[in-house]
C-alpha positions as a LaTeX table, in Angstrom:
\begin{tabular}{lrrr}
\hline
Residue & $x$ (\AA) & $y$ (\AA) & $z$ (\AA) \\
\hline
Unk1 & 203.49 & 259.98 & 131.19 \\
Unk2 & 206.78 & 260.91 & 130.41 \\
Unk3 & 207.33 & 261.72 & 126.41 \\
Unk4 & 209.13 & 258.06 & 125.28 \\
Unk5 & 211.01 & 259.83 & 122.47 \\
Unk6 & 212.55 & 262.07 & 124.36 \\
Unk7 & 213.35 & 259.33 & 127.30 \\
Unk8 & 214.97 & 257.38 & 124.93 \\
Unk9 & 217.90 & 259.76 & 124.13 \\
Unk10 & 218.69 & 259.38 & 128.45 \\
Unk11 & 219.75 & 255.78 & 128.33 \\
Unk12 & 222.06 & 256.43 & 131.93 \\
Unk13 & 221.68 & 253.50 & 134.10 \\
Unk14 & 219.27 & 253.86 & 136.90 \\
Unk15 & 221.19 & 253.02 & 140.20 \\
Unk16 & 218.40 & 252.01 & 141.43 \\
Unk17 & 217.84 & 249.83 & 138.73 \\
Unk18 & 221.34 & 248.36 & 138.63 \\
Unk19 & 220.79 & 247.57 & 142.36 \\
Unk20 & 217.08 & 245.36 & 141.70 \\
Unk21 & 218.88 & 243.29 & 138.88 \\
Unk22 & 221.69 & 242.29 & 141.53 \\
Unk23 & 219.48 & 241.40 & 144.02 \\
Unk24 & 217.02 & 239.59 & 141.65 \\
Unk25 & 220.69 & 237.43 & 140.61 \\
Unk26 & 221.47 & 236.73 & 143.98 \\
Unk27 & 220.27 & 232.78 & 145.20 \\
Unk28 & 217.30 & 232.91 & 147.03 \\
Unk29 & 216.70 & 236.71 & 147.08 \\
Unk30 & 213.17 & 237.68 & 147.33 \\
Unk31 & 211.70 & 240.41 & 145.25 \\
Unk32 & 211.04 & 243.38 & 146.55 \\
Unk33 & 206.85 & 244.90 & 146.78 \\
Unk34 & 205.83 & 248.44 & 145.94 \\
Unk35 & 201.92 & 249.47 & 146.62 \\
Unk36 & 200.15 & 252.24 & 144.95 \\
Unk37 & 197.52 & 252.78 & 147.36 \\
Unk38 & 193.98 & 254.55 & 146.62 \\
Unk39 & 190.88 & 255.14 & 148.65 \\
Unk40 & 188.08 & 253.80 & 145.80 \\
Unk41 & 188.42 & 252.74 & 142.17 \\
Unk42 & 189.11 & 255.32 & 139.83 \\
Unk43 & 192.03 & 257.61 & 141.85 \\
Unk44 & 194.72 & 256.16 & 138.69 \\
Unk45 & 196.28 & 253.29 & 140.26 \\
Unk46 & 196.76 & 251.08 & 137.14 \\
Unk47 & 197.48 & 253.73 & 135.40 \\
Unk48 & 200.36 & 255.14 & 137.66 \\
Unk49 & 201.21 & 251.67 & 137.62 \\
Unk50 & 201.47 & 251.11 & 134.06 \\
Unk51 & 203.68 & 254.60 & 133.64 \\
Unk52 & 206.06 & 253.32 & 136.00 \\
Unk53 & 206.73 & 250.15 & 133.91 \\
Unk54 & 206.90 & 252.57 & 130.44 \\
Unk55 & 209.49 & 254.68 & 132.66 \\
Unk56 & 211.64 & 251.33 & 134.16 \\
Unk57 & 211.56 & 249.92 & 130.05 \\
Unk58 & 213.05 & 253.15 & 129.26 \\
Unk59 & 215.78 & 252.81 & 131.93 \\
Unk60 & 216.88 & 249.21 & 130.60 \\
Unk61 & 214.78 & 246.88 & 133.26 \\
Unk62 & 213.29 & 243.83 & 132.09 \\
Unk63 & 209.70 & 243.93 & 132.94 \\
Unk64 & 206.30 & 242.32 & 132.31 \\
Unk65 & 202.83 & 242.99 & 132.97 \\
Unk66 & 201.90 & 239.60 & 135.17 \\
Unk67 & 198.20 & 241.61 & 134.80 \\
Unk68 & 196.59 & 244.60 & 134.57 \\
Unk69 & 192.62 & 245.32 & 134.86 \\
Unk70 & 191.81 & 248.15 & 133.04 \\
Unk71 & 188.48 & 248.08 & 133.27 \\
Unk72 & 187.95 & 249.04 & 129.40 \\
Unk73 & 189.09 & 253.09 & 130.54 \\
Unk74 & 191.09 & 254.18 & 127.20 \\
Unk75 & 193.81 & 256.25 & 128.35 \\
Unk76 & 194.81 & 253.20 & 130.31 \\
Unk77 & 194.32 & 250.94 & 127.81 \\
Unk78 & 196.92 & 252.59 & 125.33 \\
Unk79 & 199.47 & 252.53 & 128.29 \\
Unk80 & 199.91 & 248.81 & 127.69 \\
Unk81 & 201.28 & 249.29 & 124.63 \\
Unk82 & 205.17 & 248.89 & 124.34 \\
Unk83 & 204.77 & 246.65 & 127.61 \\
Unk84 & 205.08 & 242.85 & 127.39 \\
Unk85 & 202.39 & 241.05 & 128.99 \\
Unk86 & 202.60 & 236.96 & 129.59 \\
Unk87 & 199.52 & 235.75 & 128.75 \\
Unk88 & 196.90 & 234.93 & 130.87 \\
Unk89 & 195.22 & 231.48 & 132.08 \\
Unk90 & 192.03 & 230.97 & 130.73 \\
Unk91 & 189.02 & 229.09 & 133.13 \\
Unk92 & 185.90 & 227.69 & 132.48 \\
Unk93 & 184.11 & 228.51 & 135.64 \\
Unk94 & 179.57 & 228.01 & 135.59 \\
Unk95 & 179.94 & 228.27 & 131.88 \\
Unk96 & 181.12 & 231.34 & 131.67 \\
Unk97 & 185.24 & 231.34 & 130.42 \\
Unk98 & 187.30 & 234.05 & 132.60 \\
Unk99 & 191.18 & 234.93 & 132.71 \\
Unk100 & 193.84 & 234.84 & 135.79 \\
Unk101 & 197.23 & 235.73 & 136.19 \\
Unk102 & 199.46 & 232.59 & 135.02 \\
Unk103 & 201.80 & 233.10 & 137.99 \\
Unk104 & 203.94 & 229.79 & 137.12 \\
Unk105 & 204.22 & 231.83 & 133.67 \\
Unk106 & 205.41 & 234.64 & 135.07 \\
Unk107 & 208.44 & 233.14 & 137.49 \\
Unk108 & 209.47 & 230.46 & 134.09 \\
Unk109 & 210.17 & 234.53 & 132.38 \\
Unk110 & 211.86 & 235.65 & 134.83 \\
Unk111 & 211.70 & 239.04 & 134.74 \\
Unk112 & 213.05 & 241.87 & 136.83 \\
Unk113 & 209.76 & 243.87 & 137.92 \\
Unk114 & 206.28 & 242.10 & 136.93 \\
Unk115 & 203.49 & 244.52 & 137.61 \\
Unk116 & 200.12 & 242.70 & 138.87 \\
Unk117 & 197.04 & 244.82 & 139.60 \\
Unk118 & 194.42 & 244.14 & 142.33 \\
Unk119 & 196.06 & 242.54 & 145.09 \\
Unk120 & 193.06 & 241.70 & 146.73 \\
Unk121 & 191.73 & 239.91 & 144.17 \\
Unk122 & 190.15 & 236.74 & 144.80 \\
Unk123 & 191.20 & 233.89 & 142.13 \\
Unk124 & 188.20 & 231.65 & 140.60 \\
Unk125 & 187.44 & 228.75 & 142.75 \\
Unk126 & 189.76 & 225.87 & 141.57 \\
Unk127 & 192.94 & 227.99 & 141.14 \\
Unk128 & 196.70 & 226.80 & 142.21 \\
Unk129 & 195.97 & 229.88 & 145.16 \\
Unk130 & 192.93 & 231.45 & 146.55 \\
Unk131 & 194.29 & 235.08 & 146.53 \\
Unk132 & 196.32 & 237.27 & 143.82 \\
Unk133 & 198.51 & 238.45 & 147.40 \\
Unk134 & 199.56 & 235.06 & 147.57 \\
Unk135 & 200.84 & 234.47 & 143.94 \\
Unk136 & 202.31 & 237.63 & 144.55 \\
Unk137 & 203.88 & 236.03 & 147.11 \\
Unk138 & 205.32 & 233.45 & 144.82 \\
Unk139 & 206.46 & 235.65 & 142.45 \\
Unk140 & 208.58 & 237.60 & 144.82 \\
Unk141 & 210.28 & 234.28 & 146.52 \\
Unk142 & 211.55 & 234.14 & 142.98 \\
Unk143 & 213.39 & 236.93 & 143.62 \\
Unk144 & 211.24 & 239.05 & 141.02 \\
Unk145 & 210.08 & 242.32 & 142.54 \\
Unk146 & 206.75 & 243.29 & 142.32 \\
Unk147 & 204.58 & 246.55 & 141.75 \\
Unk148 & 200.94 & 246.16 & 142.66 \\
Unk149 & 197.83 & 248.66 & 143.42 \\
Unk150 & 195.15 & 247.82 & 146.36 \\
Unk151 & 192.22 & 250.14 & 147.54 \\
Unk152 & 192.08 & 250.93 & 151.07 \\
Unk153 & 188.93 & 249.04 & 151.87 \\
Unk154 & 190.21 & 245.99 & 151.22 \\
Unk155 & 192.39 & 245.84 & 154.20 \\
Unk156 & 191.32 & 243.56 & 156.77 \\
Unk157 & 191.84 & 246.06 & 159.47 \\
Unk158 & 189.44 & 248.84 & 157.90 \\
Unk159 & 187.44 & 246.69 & 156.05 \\
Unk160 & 184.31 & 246.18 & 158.68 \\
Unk161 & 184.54 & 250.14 & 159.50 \\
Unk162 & 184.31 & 250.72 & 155.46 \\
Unk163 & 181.09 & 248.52 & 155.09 \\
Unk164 & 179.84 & 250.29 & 157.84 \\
Unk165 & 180.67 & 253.24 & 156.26 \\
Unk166 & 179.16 & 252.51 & 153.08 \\
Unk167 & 176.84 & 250.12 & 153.79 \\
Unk168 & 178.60 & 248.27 & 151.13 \\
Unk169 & 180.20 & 244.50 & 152.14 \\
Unk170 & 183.86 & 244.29 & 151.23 \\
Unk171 & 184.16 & 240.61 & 150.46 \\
Unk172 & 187.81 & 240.52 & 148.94 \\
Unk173 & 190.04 & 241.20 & 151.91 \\
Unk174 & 193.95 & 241.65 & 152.41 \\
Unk175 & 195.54 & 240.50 & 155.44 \\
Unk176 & 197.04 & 243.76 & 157.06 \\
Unk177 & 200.62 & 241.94 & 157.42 \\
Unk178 & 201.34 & 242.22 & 153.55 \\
Unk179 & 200.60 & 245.62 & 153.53 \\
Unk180 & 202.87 & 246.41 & 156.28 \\
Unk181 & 205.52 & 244.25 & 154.51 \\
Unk182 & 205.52 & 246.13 & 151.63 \\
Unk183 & 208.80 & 248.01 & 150.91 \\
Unk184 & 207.26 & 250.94 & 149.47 \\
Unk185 & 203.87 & 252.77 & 149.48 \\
Unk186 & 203.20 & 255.37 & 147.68 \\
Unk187 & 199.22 & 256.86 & 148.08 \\
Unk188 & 197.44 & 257.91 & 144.38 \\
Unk189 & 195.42 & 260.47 & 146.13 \\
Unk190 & 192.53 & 262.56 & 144.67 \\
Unk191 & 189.79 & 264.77 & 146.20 \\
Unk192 & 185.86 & 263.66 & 146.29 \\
Unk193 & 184.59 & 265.60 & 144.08 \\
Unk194 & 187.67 & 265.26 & 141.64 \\
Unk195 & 186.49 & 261.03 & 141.40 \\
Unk196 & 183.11 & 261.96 & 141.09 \\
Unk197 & 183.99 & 264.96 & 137.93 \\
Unk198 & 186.11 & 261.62 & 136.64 \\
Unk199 & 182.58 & 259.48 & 137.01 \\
Unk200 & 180.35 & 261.94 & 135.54 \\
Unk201 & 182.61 & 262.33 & 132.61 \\
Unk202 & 182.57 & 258.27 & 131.93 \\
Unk203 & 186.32 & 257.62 & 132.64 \\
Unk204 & 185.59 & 255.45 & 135.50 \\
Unk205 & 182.11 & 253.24 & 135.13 \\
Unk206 & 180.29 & 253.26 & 131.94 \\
Unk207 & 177.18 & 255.39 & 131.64 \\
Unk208 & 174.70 & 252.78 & 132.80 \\
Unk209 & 176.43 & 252.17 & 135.80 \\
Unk210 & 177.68 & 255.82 & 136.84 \\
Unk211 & 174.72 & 257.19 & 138.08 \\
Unk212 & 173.82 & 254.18 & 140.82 \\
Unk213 & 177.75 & 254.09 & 141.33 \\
Unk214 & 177.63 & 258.16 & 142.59 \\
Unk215 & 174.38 & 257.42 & 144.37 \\
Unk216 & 175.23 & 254.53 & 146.44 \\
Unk217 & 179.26 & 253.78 & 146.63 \\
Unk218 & 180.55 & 256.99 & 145.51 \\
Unk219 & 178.88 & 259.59 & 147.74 \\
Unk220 & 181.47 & 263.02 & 148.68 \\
Unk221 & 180.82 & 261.49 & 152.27 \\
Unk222 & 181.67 & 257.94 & 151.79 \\
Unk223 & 184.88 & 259.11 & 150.06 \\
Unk224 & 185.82 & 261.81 & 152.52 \\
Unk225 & 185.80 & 259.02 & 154.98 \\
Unk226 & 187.19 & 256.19 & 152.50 \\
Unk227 & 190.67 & 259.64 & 151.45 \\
Unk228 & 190.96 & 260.01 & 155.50 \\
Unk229 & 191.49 & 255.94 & 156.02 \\
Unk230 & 194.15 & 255.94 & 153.34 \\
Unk231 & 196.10 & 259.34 & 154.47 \\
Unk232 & 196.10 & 257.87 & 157.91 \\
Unk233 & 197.90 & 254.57 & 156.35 \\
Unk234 & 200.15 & 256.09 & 154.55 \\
Unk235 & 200.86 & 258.65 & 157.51 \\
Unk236 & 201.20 & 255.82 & 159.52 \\
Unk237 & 204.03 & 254.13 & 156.97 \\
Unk238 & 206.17 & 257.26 & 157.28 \\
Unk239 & 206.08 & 257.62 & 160.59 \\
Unk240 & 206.86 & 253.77 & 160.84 \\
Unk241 & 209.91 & 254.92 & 158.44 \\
Unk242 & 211.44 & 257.51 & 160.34 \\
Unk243 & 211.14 & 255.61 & 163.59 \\
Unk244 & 213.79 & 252.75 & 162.33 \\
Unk245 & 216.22 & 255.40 & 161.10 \\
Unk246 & 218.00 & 255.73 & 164.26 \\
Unk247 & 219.46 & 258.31 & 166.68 \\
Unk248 & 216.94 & 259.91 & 168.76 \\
Unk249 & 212.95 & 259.20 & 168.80 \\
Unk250 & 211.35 & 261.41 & 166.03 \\
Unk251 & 208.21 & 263.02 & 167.08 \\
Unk252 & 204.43 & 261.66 & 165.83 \\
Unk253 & 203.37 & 263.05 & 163.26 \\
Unk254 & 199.64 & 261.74 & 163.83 \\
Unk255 & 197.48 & 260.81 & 167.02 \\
Unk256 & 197.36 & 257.22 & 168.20 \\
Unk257 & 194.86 & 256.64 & 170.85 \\
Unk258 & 195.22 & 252.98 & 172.54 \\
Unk259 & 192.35 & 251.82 & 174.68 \\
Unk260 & 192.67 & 248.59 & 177.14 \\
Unk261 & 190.23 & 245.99 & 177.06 \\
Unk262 & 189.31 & 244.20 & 179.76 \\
Unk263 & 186.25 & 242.24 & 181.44 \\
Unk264 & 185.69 & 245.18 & 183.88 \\
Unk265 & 182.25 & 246.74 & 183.51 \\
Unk266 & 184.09 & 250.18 & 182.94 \\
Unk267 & 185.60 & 248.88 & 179.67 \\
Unk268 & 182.42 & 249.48 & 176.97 \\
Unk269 & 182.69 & 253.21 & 178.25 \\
Unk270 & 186.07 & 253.31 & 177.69 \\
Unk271 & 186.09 & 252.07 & 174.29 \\
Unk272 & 183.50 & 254.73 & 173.06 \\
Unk273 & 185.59 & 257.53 & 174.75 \\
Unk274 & 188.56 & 256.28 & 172.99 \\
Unk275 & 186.34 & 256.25 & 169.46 \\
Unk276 & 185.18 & 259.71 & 169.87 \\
Unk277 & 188.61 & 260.81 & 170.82 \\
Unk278 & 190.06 & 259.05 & 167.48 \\
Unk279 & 187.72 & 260.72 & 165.48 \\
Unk280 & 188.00 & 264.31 & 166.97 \\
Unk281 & 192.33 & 263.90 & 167.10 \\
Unk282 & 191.76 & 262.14 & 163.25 \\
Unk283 & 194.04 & 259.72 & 164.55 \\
Unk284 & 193.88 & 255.75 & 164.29 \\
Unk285 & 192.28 & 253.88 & 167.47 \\
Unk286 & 193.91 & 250.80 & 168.61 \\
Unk287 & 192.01 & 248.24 & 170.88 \\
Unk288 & 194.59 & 246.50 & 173.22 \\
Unk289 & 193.61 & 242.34 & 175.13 \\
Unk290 & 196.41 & 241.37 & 177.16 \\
Unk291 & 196.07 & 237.61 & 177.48 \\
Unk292 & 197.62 & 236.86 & 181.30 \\
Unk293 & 196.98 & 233.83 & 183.29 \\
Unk294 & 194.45 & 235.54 & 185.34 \\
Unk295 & 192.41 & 236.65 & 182.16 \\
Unk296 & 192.72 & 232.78 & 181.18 \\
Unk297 & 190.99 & 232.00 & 184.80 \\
Unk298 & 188.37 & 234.38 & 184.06 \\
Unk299 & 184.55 & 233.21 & 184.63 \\
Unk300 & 182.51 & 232.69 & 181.48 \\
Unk301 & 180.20 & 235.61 & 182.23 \\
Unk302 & 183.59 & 238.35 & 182.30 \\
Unk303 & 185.29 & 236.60 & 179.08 \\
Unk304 & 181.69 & 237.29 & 177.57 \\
Unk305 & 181.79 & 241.21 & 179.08 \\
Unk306 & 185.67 & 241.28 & 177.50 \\
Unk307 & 184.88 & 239.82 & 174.57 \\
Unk308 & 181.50 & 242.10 & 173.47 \\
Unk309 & 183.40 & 245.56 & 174.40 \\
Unk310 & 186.27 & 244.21 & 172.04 \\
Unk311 & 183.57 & 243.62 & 169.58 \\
Unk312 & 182.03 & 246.95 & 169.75 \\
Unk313 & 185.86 & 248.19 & 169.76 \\
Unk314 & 185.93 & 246.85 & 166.26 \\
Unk315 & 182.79 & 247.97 & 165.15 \\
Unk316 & 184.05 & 251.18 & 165.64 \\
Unk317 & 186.89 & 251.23 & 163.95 \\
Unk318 & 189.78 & 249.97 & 166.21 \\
Unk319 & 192.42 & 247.69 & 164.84 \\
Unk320 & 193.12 & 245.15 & 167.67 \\
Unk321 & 196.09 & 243.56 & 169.13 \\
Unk322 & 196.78 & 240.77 & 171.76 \\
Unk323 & 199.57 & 240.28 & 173.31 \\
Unk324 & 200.68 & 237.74 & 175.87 \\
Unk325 & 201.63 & 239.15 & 179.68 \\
Unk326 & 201.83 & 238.38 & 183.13 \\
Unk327 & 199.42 & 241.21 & 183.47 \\
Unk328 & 197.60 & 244.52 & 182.13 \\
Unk329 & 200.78 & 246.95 & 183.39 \\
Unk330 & 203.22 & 244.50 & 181.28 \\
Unk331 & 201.15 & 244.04 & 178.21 \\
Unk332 & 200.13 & 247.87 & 178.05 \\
Unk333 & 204.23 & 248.55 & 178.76 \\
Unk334 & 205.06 & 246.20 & 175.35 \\
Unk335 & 202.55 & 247.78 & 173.74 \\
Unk336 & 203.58 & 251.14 & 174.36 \\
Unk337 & 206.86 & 250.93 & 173.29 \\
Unk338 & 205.93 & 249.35 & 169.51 \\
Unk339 & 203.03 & 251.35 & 168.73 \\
Unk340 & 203.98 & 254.86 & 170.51 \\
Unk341 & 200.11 & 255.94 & 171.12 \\
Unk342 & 199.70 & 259.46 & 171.59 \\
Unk343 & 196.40 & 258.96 & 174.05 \\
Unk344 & 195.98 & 255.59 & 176.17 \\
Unk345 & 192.22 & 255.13 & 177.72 \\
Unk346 & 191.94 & 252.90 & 180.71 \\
Unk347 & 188.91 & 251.67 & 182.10 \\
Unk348 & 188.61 & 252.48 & 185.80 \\
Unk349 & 189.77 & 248.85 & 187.95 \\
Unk350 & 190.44 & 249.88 & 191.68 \\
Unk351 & 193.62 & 248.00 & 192.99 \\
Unk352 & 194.14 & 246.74 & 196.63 \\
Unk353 & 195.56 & 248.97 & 198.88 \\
Unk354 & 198.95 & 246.72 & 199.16 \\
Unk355 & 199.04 & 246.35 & 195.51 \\
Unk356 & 198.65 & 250.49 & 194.87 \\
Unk357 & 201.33 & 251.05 & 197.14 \\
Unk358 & 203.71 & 248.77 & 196.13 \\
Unk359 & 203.60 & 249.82 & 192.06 \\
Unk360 & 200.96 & 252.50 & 192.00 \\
Unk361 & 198.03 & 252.33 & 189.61 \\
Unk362 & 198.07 & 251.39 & 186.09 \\
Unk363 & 197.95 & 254.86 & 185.48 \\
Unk364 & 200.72 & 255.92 & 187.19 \\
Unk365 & 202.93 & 252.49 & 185.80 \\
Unk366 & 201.93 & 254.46 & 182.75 \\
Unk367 & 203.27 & 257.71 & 182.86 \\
Unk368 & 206.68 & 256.23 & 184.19 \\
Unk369 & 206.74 & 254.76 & 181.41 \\
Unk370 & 206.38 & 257.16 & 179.13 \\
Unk371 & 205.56 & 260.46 & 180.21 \\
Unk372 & 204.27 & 262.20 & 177.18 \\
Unk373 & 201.77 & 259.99 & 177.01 \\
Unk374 & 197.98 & 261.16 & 178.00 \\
Unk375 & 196.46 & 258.85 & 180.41 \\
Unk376 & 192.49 & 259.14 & 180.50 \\
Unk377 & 190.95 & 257.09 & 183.08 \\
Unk378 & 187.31 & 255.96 & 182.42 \\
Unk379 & 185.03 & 255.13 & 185.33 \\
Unk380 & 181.88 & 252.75 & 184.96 \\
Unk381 & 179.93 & 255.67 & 186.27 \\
Unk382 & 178.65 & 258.62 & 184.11 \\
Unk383 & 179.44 & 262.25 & 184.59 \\
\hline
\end{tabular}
């Protein structure tokens, strides 16, 4: 953290700054939502959090701490001093008394910037919302901005591939859609064995609780695999970042590999191929339904074949998308042109003879489309 003293002789309006309090006066403006994203507990969120409201105070913003968890660690306990925090609602919940954010409390101050830790939290049973996400939700239609932390395995998209990981449930999840609305992401990152120094010298867990923690949870493997999830998001954000900025297409910067789903009895093979592709490119798998009237006419024993290889598609990692289309070659085409995969798998569906020559095979459709693509066709058979 920045020395306060000497911050406090540099007074200068922040543009930035200057910019948030307009918006925040303007009728019905909605707050803006910066993410500090980690892979586990322990990388510095709150804390990073916490210095950047000690560095806005400094700059003239009014700001509050809606809440902050700090889990009892002493370095960021001391950062709440200086910072006002609006106190918290208190519930009696199995007779035990706990503490939520007051979020009504928060939009009656009024404040610029509130920071509120753990968006994923879930609220006690009885509370005016179930999820912190959502009275972050209200804060920001107040037209207070919000900074926030979240761990990666908490995202709904990743969240079955990190139990699996881990063998670890994650039971508070976060709806991918208010990550991706987010205005601004910026990823606390940290090697393995950096967390686990930080564990072993008690400035994560206490010392009863370290020891399982590194055994179970906190294996170099589990975060290896926990770091890679959250580099690929936040990869993933910039590329989504420089696509919008205009002029010509930018290349990728990581590997997208897009595999079609369908009830043909090629389409479990493909979705493996595409998996062990993903992993080997490091790049994020996407599992692709195209709801068309024909798929709607479908017998109950192919919807059941379509819907088990989409299962196994999320088992392994993919984060699915629908989308509705007269057929495969127009839902793969909108697809395409939103999500930019490097790789597209296709499970092997011979077309009629009339219907090849009259638009080719999916494949080729494909590659008209987009030529840099890679199209991998997958056959039922092996070999």
């Amino acid at each position: 953290m920045r020395d306060p003293e000497r911050d406090a002789l540099d007074v200068r309006p922040d543009p930035d700054e200057l910019l948030a309090r307009l918006q925040a006066d303007r009728q019905g403006g909605r707050g803006r939502l910066r993410v500090y994203l980690g892979m586990a507990p322990g990388v510095g969120k709150t804390y990073r959090m916490l210095e950047e409201g000690h560095r806005r105070i400094v700059r003239g913003t009014d700001l509050v701490v809606g809440f902050a968890e700090c889990h009892g660690r002493p370095n960021t306990v001391r950062l709440l001093d200086g910072l006002e925090q609006v106190p918290r609602l208190t519930v009696d919940y199995r007779g035990v008394t706990l503490e939520e954010m007051d979020s009504d409390a928060v939009v009656a101050r009024r404040p610029t910037v509130a920071l509120v830790d753990e968006l994923a939290h879930t609220n006690i049973p009885g509370s005016q919302r179930e999820k912190r996400w959502q009275d972050v939700e209200a804060i920001r239609e107040a037209g207070i901005h919000v900074v926030t932390t979240l761990n990666i395995q908490h995202l709904e998209s990743v969240a079955d591939a990190v139990a699996t990981i881990t063998g670890a449930p994650v039971n508070e999840r976060l709806p991918d859609d208010v990550l991706r609305d987010a205005d601004e992401i910026e990823l606390v990152d940290m090697s393995p064995h950096a967390l686990r120094q930080r564990m072993r010298h008690g400035n994560v867990y206490p010392p009863e609780r370290t020891a399982v923690a590194l055994d179970r949870f906190f294996t170099e493997p589990n975060l290896t695999a926990l770091r890679e999830l959250a580099l690929r998001i936040a990869a993933e954000r910039v590329e989504g970042q420089l696509e919008v900025t205009g002029g010509a297409p930018l290349p990728l910067v990581t590997e997208r590999v897009l595999v079609l789903v369908d009830e043909s009895r090629a389409a479990p093979r493909a979705v493996r191929r595409a998996a062990r592709l993903a992993s080997l490119l490091h790049g994020a798998l996407i599992a692709l339904v195209v709801d068309s009237p024909a798929a709607a006419r479908l017998p109950f024993d192919r919807q059941r074949d379509l819907q088990q290889a989409l299962d196994d598609a999320v088992d392994l990692g993919a984060d699915v998308v629908r989308v509705e289309a007269d057929g495969a070659a127009a839902g793969l085409a909108q697809v395409v042109r939103t999500r930019r995969p490097t790789h597209v798998v296709l499970p092997n569906e011979p077309a009629s003879g009339l219907e090849r020559l009259r638009h080719g095979t999916l494949a080729e459709q494909l590659l008209r489309l987009d030529p840099e693509v890679e199209v991998h066709v997958v056959d039922v058979r092996q070999g």
